[in-house]
C-alpha positions in Angstrom: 110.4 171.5 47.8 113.6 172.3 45.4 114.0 175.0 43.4 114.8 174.6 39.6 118.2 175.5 40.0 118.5 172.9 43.2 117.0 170.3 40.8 119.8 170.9 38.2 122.1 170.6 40.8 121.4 167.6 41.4 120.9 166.0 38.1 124.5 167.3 37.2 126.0 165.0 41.0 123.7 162.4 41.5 125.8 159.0 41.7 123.5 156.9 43.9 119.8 156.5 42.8 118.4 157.8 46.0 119.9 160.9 45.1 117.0 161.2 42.2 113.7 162.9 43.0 112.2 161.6 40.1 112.4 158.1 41.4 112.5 158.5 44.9 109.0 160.4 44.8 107.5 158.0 42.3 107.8 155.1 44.9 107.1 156.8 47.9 105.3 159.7 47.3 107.9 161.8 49.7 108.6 165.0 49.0 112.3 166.1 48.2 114.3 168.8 49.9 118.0 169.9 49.8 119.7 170.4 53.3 123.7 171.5 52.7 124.7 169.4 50.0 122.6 166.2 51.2 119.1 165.2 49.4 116.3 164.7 51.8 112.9 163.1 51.6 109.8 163.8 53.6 106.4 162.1 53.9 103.8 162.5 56.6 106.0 161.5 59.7 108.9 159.9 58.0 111.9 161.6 57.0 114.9 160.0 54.9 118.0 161.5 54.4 120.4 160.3 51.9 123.4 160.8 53.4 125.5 160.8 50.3 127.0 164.5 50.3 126.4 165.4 46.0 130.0 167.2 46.0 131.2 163.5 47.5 133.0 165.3 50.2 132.1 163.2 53.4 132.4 164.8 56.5 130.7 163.3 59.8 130.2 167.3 61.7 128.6 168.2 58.1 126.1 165.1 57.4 125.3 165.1 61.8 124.5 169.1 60.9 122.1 168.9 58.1 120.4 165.6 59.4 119.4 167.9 62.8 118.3 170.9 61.1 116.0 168.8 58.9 115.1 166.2 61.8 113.8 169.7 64.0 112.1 171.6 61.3 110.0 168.4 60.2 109.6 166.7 63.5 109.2 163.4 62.2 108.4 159.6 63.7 110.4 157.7 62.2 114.2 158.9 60.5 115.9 156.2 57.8 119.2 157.3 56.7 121.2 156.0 53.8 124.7 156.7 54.3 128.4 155.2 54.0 128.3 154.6 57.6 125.6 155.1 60.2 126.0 158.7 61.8 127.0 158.9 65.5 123.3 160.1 66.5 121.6 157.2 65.9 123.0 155.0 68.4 121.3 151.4 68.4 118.9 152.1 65.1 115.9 149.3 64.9 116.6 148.4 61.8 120.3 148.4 59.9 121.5 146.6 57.2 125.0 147.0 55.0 126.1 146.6 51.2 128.3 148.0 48.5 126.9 150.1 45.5 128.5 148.7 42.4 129.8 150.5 39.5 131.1 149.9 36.0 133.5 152.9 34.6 131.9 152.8 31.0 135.2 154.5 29.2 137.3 152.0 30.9 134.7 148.9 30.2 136.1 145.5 28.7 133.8 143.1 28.3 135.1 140.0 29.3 135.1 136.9 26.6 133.1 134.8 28.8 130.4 137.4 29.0 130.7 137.7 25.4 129.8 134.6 24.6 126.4 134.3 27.0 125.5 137.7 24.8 126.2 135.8 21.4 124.4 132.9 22.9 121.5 134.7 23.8 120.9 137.0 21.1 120.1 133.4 19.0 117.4 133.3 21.1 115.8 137.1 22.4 116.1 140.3 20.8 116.2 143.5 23.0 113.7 145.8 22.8 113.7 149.7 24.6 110.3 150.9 25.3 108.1 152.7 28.2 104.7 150.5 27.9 104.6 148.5 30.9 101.9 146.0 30.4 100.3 143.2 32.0 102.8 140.7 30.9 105.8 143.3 32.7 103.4 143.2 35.7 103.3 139.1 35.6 107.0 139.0 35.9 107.2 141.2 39.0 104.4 139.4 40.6 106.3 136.0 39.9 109.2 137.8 41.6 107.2 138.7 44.9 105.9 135.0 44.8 109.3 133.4 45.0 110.9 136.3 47.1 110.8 136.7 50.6 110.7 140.8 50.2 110.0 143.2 53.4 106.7 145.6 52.8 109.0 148.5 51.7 110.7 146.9 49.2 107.5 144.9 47.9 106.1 148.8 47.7 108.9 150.0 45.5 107.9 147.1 43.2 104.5 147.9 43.2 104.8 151.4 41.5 107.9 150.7 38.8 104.6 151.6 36.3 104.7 155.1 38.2 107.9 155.7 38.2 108.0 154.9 34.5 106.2 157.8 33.7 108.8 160.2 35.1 110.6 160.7 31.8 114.3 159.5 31.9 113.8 155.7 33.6 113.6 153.0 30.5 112.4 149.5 29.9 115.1 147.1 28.5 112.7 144.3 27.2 114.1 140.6 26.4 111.6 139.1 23.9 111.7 135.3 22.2 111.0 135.0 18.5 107.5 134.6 19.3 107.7 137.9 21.1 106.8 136.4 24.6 108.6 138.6 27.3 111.5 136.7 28.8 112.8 139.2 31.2 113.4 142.6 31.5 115.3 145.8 32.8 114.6 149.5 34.1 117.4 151.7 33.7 117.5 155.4 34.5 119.5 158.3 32.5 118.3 161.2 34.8 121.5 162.2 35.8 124.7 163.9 34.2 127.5 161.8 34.9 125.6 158.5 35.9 123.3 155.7 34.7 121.7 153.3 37.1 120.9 150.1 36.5 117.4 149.8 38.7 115.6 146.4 38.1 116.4 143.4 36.8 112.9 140.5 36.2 113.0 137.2 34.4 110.6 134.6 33.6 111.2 131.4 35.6 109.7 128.8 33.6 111.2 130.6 30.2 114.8 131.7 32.0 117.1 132.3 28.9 120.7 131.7 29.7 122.4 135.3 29.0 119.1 137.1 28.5 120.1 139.2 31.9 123.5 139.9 30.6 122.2 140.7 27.2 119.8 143.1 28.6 122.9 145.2 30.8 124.6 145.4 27.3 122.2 147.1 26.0 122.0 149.7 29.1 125.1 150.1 28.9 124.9 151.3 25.2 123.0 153.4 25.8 124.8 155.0 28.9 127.1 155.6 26.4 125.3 157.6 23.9 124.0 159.3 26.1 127.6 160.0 27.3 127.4 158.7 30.8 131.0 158.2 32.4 129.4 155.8 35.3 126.5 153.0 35.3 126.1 152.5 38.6 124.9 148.9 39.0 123.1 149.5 42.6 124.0 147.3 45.8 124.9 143.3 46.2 122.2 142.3 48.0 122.9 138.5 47.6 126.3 136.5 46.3 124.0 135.4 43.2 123.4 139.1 42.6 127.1 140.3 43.6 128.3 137.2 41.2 126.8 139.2 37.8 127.9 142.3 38.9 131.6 141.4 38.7 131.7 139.1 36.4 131.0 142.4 34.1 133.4 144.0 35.9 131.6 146.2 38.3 133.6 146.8 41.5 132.6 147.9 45.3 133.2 151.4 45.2 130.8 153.1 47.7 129.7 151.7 51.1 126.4 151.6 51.9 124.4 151.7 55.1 120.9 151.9 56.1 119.4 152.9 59.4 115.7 153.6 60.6 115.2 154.6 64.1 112.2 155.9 65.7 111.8 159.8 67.2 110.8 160.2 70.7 109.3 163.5 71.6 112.0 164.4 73.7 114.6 164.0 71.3 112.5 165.9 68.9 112.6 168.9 71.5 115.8 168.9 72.5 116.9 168.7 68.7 115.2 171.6 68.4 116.6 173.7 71.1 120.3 172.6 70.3 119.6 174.2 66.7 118.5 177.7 68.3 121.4 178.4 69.7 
């Protein structure tokens, strides 16, 4: 577990999501742990380490360090790290996959003109409403998401409990509603931290897709990143060129690689983890 004053501590550096207990618990159920200055996640025989140092001072020796020390005290099956680049140790990981986390420095934010039109376009049509009642109807879009989406089991999982994660107090809906009030789309965007806003989720209604409701929904996050005083929304990874495409266009920039990496313990590198961090 982390204490309270580990907790603060990372409320006032997180700058990628994973860094967040609040949502990283929510839609796994793993518990979180602080090795060195690197956020860890353990649950049953999976361990995950988020390789993103808080103080943002990378260092391979340091990351290598607290990934054994964690990886021997908890013995796990399977290890996932998320990290700028995949550390030495896990040579030939089953699965990998690389991306970019995208940001937007809020201080610094123009929005361009052609943006600002799709927002005056779509306001005609949606208004934006912030709320935490996810309903049937929120539910309806995700599941129309999974339908059209060829998603891995992990990532279909995270889906499945946005409701809990809801209930963790700082993570929002951004809801795009037609005159009639039918949902058209919506957001989740999380304020947990001190510096940062993420921009988690992003839904819309295929047979009632709104040009500009999307973009009119991330003006509104970023509104309220601001009164809330955030410097940073971070805008999470590109995933696909359509995704990448409305990142930039409001500006958001590659500033932080990202890797993923999930290999699978054997009981003899468990050991002689173990033994290398006894002496």
């Amino acid at each position: 577990m982390i204490s309270p004053a580990q907790a603060s501590y990372i409320r006032e550096h997180a700058h990628v999501p994973e860094h967040l207990p609040a949502y990283v618990s929510a839609i796994s159920g793993a518990e979180p742990f602080l090795y060195d200055d690197f956020v860890v996640y353990v649950d049953q025989d999976r361990l995950t380490f988020i390789g993103y140092p808080l103080d943002e001072r990378f260092d391979e020796t340091r990351l290598a360090r607290a990934l054994d020390e964690a990886t021997a005290r908890f013995e796990p099956r399977l290890v996932s790290v998320i990290a700028a680049r995949a550390p030495a140790s896990m040579t030939g990981p089953e699965q990998a996959a690389t991306d970019f986390y995208y940001r937007l420095d809020l201080p610094a934010l123009t929005i361009p003109q052609k943006v600002r039109n799709m927002l005056r376009r779509a306001k005609r049509e949606v208004e934006v409403i912030q709320s935490k009642d996810f309903r049937k109807e929120h539910q309806d879009l995700v599941d129309e998401f999974l339908r059209s989406h060829r998603l891995d089991e992990p990532t279909q999982a995270i889906f499945r409990r946005i409701p809990a994660y809801l209930k963790t107090g700082a993570a929002w809906l951004f809801e795009a509603r037609t005159n009639n009030g039918d949902l058209a789309a919506f957001d989740v965007a999380e304020f947990g931290a001190e510096h940062y806003a993420f921009y988690m989720f992003n839904f819309r209604s295929q047979p009632q897709d709104i040009p500009g409701a999307s973009d009119l929904l991330l003006s509104k996050v970023i509104e309220q990143a601001r009164l809330e005083r955030k410097r940073y929304l971070n805008l999470g990874l590109g995933i696909n060129p359509g995704v990448t495409s409305f990142k930039t266009k409001w500006g958001g920039v590659p500033y932080l690689p990202y890797t993923f990496c999930l290999q699978q313990q054997s009981r003899a590198r468990l050991w002689e983890d173990l033994f290398d961090n006894l002496l």
